[in-house]
C-alpha positions in Angstrom: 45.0 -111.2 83.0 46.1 -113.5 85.9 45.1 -117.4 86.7 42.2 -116.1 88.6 40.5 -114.1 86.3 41.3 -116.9 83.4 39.4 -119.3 85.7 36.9 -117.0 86.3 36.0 -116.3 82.7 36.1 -120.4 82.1 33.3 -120.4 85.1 31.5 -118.1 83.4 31.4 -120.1 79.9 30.6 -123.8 81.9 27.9 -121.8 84.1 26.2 -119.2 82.4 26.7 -120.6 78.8 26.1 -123.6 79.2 24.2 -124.9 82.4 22.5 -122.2 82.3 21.9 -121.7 78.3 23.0 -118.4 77.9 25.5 -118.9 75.1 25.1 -114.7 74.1 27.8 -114.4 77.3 30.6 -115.9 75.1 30.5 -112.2 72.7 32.2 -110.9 76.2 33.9 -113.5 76.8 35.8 -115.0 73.5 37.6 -112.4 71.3 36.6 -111.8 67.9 39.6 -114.6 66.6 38.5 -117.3 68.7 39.1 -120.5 67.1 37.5 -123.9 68.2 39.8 -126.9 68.0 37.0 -129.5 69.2 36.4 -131.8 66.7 32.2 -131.7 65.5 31.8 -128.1 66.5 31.1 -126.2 62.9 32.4 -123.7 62.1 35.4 -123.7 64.4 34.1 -120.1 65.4 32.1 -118.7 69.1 29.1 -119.2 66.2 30.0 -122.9 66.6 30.2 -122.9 70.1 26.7 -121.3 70.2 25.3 -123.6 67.8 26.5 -126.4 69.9 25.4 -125.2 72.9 22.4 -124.7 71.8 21.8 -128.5 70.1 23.1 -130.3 73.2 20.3 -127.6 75.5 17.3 -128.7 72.9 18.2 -132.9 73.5 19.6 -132.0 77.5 17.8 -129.3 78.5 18.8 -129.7 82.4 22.2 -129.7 81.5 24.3 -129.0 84.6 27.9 -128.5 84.4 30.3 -129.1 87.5 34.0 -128.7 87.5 35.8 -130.5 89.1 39.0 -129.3 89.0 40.6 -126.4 87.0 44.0 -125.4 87.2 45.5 -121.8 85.7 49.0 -121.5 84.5 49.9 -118.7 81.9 47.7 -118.0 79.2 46.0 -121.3 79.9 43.2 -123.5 82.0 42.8 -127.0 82.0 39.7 -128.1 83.1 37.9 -131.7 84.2 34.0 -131.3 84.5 31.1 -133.3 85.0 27.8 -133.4 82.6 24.9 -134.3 84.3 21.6 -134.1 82.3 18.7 -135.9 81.3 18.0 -136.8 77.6 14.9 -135.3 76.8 15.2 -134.3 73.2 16.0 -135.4 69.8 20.1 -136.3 69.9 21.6 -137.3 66.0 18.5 -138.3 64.8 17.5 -140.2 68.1 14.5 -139.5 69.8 14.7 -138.2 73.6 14.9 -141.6 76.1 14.4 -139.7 79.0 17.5 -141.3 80.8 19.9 -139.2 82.6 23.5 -139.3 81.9 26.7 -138.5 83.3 29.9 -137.7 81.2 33.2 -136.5 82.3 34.3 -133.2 79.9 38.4 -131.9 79.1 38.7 -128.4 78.6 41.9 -126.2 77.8 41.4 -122.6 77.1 44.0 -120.0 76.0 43.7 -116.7 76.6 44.7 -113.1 75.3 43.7 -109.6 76.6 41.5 -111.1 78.7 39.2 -112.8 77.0 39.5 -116.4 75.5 41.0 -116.8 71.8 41.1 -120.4 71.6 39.4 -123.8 73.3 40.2 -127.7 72.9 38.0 -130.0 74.5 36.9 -133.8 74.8 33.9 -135.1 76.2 33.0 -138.9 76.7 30.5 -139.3 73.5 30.8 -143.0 73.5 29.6 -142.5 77.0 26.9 -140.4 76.6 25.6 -142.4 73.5 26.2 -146.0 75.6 23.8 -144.3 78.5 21.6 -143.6 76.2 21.0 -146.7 74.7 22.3 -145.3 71.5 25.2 -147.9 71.4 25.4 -151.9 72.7 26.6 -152.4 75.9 29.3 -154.7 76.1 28.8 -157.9 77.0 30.6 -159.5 80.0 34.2 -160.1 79.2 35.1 -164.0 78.3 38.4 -164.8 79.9 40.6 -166.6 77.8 42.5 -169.9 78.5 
């Protein structure tokens, strides 16, 4: 499979997956051993990926998903995206706020015949969870003398 189909694929998961909530696209996508390496997602399987897709559509249900930049090179992508969504249900036991957010997403896929057999990614939680009124804000930084 080249870059450009790797990248493809990737597009595929961010769009139709998940901007779009169609997380049934990641059977063609992901092959049957596909193992998830980002922390929270349970099981570690494309059944976790669904799962999670599906929690983060039911609290963000306009989730949009932009990359920003993605970058192929052998069996791999790297990805840097954008989340943009408003909170508008129930998030870890917090009730929808209706604010919108914006976090910043890492992604690296691997790939084998095609399809993808393993994912790592990092999204900015403590951002997401600071937007959302979920954490303090920090107050103003004393300066030290």
């Amino acid at each position: 499979m080249s870059g450009e189909q790797n990248i493809q694929a990737f597009r595929r998961v961010a769009e139709e997956a998940y901007s779009q909530g169609k997380p049934e696209v990641l059977d063609e996508l992901f092959a049957p051993n596909f193992v998830e390496h980002q922390a929270g997602i349970t099981p570690p399987t494309a059944e976790g990926v669904k799962r999670s897709i599906a929690g983060l559509r039911a609290a963000f249900p306009d989730l949009k998903l932009t990359i920003d930049e993605i970058v192929a090179v052998g069996d791999k992508t790297w990805a840097r995206m954008t989340g943009r969504a408003t909170h508008l249900g129930p998030l870890m036991g917090m009730p929808a706020t209706g604010k919108p957010i914006v976090v910043t997403v890492m992604d690296v896929c691997r790939y084998e015949n095609g399809r993808i057999v393993e994912h790592w990614g990092v999204a900015d939680q403590f951002s997401l969870l600071a937007q959302i009124g979920a954490l303090p804000r920090p107050s103003s930084m004393q300066r030290g003398g």
